[in-house]
C-alpha positions as CSV (number, residue, x, y, z in Angstrom):
1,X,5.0,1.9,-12.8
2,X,5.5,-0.3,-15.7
3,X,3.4,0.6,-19.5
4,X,1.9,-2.1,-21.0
5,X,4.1,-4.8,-23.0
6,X,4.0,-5.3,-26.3
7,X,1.9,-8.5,-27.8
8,X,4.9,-10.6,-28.3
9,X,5.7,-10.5,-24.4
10,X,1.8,-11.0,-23.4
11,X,2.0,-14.0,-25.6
12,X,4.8,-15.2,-23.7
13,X,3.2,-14.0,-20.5
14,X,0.3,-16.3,-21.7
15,X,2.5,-19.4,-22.5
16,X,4.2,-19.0,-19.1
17,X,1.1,-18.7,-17.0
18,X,-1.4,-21.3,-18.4
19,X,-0.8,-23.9,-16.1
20,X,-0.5,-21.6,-13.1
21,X,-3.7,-20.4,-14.3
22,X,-5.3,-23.9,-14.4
23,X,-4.7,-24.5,-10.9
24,X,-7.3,-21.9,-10.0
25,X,-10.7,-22.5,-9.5
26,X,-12.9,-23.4,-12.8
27,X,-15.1,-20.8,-13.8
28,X,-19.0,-20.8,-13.8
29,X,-18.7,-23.9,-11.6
30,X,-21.8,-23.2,-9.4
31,X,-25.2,-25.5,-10.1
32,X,-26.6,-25.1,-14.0
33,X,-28.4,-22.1,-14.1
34,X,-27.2,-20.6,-10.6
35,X,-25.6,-17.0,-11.0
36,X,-21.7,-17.1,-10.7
37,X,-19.9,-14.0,-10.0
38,X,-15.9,-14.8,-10.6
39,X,-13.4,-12.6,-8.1
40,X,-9.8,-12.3,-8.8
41,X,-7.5,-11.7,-5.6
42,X,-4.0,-11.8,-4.2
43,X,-4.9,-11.8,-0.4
44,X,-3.3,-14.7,0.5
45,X,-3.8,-14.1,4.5
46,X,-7.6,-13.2,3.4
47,X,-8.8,-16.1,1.6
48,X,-10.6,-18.4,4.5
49,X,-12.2,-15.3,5.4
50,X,-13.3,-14.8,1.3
51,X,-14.6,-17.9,1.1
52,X,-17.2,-18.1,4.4
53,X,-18.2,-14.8,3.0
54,X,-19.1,-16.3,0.0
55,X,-20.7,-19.2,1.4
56,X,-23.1,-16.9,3.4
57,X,-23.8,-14.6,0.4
58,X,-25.0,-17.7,-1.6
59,X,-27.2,-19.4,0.5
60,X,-28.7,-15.3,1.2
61,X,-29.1,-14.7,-2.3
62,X,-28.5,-18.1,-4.6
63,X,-25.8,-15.9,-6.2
64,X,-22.7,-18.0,-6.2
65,X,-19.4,-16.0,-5.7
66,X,-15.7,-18.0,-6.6
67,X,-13.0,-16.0,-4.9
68,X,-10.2,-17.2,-7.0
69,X,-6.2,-16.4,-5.4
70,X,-3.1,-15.6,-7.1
71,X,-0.4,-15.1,-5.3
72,X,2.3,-13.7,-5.3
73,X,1.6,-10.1,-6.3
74,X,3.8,-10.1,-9.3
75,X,2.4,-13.0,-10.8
76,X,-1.1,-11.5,-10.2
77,X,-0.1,-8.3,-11.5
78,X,1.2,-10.7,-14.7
79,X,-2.4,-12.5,-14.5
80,X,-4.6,-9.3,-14.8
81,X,-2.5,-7.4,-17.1
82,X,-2.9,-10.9,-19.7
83,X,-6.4,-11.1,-18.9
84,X,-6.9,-7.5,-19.9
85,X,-5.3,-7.9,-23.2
86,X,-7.1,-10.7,-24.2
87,X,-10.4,-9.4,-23.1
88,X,-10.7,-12.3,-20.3
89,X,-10.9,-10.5,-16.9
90,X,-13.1,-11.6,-14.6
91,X,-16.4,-9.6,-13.3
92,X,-14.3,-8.4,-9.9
93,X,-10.8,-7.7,-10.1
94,X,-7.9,-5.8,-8.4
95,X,-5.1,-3.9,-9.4
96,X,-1.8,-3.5,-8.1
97,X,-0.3,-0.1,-9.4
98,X,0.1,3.8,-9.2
99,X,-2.9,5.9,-10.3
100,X,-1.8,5.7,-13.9
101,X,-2.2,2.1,-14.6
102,X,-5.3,2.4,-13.1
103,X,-6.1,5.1,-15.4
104,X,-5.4,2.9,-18.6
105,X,-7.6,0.2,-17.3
106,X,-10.1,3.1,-17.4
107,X,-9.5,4.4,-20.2
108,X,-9.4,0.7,-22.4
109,X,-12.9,-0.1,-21.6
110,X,-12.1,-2.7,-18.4
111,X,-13.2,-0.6,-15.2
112,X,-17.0,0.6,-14.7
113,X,-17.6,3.9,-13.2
114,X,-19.0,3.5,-10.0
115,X,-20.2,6.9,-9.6
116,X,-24.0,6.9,-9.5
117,X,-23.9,3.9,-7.5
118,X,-21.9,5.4,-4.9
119,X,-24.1,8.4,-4.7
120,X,-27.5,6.9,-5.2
121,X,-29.9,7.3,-2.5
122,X,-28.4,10.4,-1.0
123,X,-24.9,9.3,-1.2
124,X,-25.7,6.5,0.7
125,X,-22.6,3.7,-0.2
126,X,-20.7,6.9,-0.6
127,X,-21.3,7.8,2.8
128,X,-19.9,4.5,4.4
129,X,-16.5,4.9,3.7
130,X,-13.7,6.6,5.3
131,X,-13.2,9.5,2.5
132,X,-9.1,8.6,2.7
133,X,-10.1,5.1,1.5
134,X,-12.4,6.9,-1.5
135,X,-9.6,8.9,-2.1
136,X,-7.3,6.3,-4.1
137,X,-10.4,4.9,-6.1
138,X,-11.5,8.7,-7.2
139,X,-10.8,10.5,-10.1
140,X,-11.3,14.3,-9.5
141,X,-12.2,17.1,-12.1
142,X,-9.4,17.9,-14.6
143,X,-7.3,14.8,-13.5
144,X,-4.1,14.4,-15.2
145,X,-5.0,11.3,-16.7
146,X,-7.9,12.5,-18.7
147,X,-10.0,10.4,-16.8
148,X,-13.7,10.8,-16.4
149,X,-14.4,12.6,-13.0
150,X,-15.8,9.6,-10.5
151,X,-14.9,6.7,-9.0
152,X,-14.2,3.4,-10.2
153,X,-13.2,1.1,-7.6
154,X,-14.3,0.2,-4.0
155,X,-12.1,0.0,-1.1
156,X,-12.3,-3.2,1.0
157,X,-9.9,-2.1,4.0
158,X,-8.2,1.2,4.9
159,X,-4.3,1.0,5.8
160,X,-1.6,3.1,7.8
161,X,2.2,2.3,7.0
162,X,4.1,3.4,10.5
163,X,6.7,2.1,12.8
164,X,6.5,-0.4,15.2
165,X,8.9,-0.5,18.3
166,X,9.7,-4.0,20.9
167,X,8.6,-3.3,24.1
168,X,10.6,-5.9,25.9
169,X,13.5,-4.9,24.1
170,X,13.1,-1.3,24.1
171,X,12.6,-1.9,28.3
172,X,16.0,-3.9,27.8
173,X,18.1,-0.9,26.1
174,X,16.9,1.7,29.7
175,X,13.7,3.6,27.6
176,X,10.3,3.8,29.2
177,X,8.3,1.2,27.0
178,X,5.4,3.5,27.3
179,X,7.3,6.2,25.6
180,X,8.7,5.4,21.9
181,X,10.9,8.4,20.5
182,X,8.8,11.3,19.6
183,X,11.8,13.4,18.0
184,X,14.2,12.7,15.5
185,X,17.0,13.4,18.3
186,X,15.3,10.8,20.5
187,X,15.5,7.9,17.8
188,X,19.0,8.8,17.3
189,X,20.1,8.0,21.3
190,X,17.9,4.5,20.8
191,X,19.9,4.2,17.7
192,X,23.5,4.5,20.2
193,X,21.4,2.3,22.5
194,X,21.5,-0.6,19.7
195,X,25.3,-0.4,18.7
196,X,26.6,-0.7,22.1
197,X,24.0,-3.5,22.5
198,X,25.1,-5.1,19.4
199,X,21.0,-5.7,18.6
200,X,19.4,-5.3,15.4
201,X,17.7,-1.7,14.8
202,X,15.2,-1.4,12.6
203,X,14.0,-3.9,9.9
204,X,11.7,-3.4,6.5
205,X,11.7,-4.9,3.1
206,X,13.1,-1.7,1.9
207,X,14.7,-4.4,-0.8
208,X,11.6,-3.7,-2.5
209,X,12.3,0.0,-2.8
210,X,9.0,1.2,-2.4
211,X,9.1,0.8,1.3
212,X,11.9,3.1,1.3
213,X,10.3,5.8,-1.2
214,X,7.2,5.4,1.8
215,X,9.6,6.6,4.6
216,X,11.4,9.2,2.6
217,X,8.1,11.0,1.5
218,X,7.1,11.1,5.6
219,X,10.4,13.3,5.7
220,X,10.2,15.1,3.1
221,X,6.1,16.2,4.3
222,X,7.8,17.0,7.4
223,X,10.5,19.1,6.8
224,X,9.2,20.9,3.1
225,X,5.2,20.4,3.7
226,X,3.2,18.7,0.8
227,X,3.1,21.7,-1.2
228,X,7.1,21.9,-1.8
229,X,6.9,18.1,-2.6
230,X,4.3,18.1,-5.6
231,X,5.9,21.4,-6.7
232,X,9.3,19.1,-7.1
233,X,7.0,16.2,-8.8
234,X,5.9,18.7,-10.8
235,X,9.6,19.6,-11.8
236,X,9.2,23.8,-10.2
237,X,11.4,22.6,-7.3
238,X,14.9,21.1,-7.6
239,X,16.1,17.4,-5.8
240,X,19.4,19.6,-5.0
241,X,16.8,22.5,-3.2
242,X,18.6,22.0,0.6
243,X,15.6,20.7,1.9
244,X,15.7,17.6,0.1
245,X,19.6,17.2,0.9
246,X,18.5,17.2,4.2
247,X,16.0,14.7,3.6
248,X,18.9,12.4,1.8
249,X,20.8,13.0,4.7
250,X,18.4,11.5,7.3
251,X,19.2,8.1,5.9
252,X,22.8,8.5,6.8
253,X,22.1,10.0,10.2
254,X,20.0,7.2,11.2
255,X,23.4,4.4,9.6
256,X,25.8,6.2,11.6
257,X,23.5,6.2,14.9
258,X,22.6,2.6,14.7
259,X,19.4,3.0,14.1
260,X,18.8,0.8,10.7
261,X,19.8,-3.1,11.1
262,X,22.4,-4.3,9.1
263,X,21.7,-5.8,5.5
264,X,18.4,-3.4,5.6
265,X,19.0,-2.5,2.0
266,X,18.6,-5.5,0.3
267,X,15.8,-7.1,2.9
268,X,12.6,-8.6,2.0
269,X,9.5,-7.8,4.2
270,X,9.0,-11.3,4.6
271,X,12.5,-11.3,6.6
272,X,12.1,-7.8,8.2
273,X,8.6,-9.6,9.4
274,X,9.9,-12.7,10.9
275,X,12.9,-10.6,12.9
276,X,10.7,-8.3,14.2
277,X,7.9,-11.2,14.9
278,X,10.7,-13.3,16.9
279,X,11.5,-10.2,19.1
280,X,15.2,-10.2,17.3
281,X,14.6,-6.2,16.0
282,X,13.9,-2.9,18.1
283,X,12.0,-1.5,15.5
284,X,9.9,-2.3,11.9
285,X,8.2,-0.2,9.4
286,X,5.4,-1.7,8.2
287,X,1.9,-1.4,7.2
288,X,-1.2,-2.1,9.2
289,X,-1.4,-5.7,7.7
290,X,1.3,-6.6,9.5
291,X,-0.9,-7.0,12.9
292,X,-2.3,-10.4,11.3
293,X,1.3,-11.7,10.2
294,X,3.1,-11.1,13.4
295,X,-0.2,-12.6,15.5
296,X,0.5,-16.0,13.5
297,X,4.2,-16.1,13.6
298,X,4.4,-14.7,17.3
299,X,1.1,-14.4,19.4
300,X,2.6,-13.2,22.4
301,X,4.9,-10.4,20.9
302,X,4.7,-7.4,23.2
303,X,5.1,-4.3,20.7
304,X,3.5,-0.7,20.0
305,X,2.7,1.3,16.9
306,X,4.3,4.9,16.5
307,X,4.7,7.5,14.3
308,X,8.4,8.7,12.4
309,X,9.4,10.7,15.1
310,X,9.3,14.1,13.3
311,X,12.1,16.3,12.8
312,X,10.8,19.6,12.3
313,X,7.6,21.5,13.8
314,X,7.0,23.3,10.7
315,X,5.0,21.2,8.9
316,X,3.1,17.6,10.0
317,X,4.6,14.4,9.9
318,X,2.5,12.7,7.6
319,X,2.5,8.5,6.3
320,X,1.3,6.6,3.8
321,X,-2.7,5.3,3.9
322,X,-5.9,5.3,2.8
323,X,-7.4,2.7,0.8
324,X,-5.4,-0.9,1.1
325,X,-7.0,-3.0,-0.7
326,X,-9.8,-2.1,-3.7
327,X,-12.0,-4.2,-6.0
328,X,-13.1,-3.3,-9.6
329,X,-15.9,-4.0,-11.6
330,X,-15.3,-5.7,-15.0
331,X,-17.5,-3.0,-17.6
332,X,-17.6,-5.6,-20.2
333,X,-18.6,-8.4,-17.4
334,X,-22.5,-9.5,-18.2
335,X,-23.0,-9.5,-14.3
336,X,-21.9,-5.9,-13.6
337,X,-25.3,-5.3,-11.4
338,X,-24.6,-8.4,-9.6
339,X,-21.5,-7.6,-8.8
340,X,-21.8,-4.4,-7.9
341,X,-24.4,-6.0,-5.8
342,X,-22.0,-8.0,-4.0
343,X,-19.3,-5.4,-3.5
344,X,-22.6,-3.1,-1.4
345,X,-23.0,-6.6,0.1
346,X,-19.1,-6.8,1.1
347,X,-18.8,-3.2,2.2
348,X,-21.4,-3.0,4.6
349,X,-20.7,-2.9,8.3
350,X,-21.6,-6.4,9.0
351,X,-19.4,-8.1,6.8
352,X,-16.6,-5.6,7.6
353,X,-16.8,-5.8,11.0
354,X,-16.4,-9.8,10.0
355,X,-13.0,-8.9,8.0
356,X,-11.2,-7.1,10.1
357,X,-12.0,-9.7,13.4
358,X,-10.7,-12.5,10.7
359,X,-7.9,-10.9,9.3
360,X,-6.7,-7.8,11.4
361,X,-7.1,-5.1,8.4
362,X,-8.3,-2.0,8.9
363,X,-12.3,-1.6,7.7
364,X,-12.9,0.2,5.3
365,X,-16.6,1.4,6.6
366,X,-16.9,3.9,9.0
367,X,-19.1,2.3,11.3
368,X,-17.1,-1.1,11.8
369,X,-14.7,0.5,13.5
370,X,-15.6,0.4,17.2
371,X,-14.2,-3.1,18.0
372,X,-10.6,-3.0,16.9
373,X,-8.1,-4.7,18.8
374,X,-6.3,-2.5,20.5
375,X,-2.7,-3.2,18.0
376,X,-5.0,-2.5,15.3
377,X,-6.5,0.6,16.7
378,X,-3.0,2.1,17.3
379,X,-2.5,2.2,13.6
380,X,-6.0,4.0,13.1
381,X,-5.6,7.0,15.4
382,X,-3.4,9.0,12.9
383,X,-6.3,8.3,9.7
384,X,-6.1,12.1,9.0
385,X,-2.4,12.4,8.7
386,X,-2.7,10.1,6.4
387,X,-1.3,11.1,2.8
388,X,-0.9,8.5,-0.6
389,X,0.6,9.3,-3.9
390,X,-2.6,8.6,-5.7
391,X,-4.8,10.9,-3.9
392,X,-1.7,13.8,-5.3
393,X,-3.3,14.5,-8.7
394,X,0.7,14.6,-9.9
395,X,3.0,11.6,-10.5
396,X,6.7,11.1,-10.3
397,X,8.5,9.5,-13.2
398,X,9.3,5.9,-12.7
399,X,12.8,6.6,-13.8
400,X,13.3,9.5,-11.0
401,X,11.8,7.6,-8.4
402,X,13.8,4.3,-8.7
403,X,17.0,6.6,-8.9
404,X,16.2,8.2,-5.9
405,X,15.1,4.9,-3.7
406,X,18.5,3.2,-5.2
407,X,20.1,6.1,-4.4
408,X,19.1,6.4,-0.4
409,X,20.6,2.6,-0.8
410,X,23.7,3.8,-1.7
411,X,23.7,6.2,1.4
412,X,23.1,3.5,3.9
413,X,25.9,1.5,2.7
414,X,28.0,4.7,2.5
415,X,29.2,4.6,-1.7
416,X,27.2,8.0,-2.0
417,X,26.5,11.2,-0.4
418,X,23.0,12.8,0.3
419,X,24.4,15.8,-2.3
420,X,25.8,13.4,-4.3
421,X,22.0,11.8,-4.8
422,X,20.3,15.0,-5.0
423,X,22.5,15.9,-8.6
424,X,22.1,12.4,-9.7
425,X,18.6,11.7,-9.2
426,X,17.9,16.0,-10.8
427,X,20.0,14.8,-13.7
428,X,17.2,12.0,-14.0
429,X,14.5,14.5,-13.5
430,X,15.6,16.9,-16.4
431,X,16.2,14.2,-18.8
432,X,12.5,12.7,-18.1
433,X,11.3,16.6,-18.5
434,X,13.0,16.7,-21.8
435,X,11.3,13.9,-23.3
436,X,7.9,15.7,-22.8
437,X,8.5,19.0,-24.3
């Protein structure tokens, strides 16, 4: 994850972003006297659904919430990183980012410490919330960040990245559309299926290469366990240990069989999204939000939710969740109690139960979960093999892990070999260990 910029680029970022800025709602623009509290978000498919809630919340309280958007994630990312600099953030914010950006947010004054509000009353917000969705908003005793033990953020929605499989086209290819692959062997024979079909295989924005760093970690859980995977974060276990070959090699395995569409490499999620919305693709990865998008581009698109199909019994496949989507508190905001208000307001089963019928995400309260669509429940089921890099207490180098998501892209298109990655991304590694000693 990127370190802050230095001045003379924030002042740029500033220059560039001042009219985008001014487009957004104008702040404190409730009645003269009325409390205002000002909420910065990127939820594009979210913000009808912000506003009602807002509306309701005024004319409960008088206290006048402006959910203000900016979209796309970069150029909020851009927004709240400028804000933050110039001591301008707004009294609810987000943040986009790996646990150490959070951590500097922290750790420069901007994020309040939730803690004793949590657990006041017997733990009683505490209590509402799935613990995976705590999880990426806690900092736990003798953190590697130096962070003060607690949490600092409050998760609005809880998430599961999985694939997603056509129905009618899976029927089309001779498999039982009630029975997705449950083996690695068994997506392999779908993936012959598809290149004598000449259909598309799977889709995903793994152009943005985090996608692909999400599927390669469910692999390497599977076939090392978690404990072999943070021992090689923490730099006691090699990228050219045989393990992690054969985690490299998967990628290939699944281009030969016919299992990854072409052009996967350098797709967009908005793309992969619209292919497997139009019932063009066999399968998607995706992420739990993607129940809402594919209802508005395709209503009637018959599909299931399933898990990697798992190559080894050894150890559990496990996929990306927890926490989607988290609010902070500003600590320098003059409304923190109000806001802090609001978020208790927010969280509660009610006005979860209100989210996730509007918008399809996953709530993140415990008790709002009865009611799911049935999609939506698929992507639920598996909440406690559910793993995030946040919740690991150890983080990769940015350096190692854009070498090795390039790298698996360099596989799929056959100009590098799974041993081949494994020395180059290790070279990486080392010189990123060097610069710490």
């Amino acid at each position: 994850m990127r370190r802050f910029v230095s001045p003379c680029v924030i002042f740029l970022c500033f220059s560039l972003i001042v009219s985008f800025i001014g487009c957004g709602p104008v702040a404190g623009s409730g009645k003269p006297g009325q409390p205002t509290i000002r909420v910065w978000h990127w939820m594009t498919d979210r913000e009808p659904t912000f506003q009602k809630l807002a509306k309701k919340y005024e004319e409960m309280t008088g206290v006048r919430v402006e959910f203000e958007l900016y979209a796309p994630s970069d150029a909020y990312s851009q927004k709240v990183r400028a804000a933050a600099q110039g001591m301008t953030l707004p009294d609810v914010f987000g943040l986009l980012g790996e646990k150490r950006d959070f951590s500097s947010f922290i750790k420069a004054g901007h994020i309040l410490d939730l803690t004793a509000y949590m657990e006041e009353n017997n733990n009683a917000w505490k209590n509402t919330f799935f613990a995976k969705a705590l999880a990426v908003n806690e900092f736990p005793a003798d953190n590697i960040y130096g962070v003060k033990p607690g949490f600092y953020g409050v998760p609005l929605d809880v998430m599961t990245i999985k694939m997603l499989y056509n129905k009618d086209l899976f029927k089309s290819l001779g498999f039982n559309p009630q029975r997705p692959p449950a083996t690695f062997a068994e997506l392999l024979e779908v993936g012959k299926k598809i290149k004598e079909a000449n259909t598309l295989g799977l889709v995903s924005g793994w152009g943005e290469i985090w996608m692909i760093d999400c599927f390669a970690n469910n692999y390497a859980f599977n076939i090392m366990g978690k404990d072999k995977v943070l021992d090689t974060i923490r730099g006691k276990v090699p990228y050219t240990d045989p393990d992690w070959i054969k985690v490299f090699g998967l990628f290939k395995e699944l281009h030969e069989a016919g299992v990854f569409a072409n052009g996967l490499v350098t797709m967009v999620n908005k793309t992969a999204e619209q292919l497997f919305a139009n019932g063009r693709a066999v399968f998607a990865f995706n992420g739990s939000w993607c129940v809402n998008v594919y209802k508005e581009m395709n209503p009637d698109l018959n599909y299931g939710v399933m898990m990697p199909p798992k190559v080894s019994d050894k150890f559990p496949m496990m996929v990306w969740g927890g926490a989607g989507s988290s609010l902070m508190v500003n600590a320098r905001s003059n409304k923190r109690e109000e806001a802090v208000k609001f978020l208790k307001w927010l969280t509660d089963k009610e006005q979860q139960a209100f989210l996730a019928g509007e918008t399809n995400n996953l709530p993140s309260n415990k008790d709002s979960v009865s009611k799911l669509p049935e999609i939506l429940a698929q992507f639920s089921r598996d909440m406690e093999q559910t793993t995030h890099p946040n919740t690991w207490g150890v983080s990769e180098f940015p350096a190692v892990i854009e070498a090795l998501d390039k790298g698996i892209q360099s596989i799929i298109i056959g100009e590098s070999t799974p041993e081949q990655l494994a020395g180059y991304v290790q070279n990486i590694k080392e010189r990123e260990l060097a610069k710490k000693r």
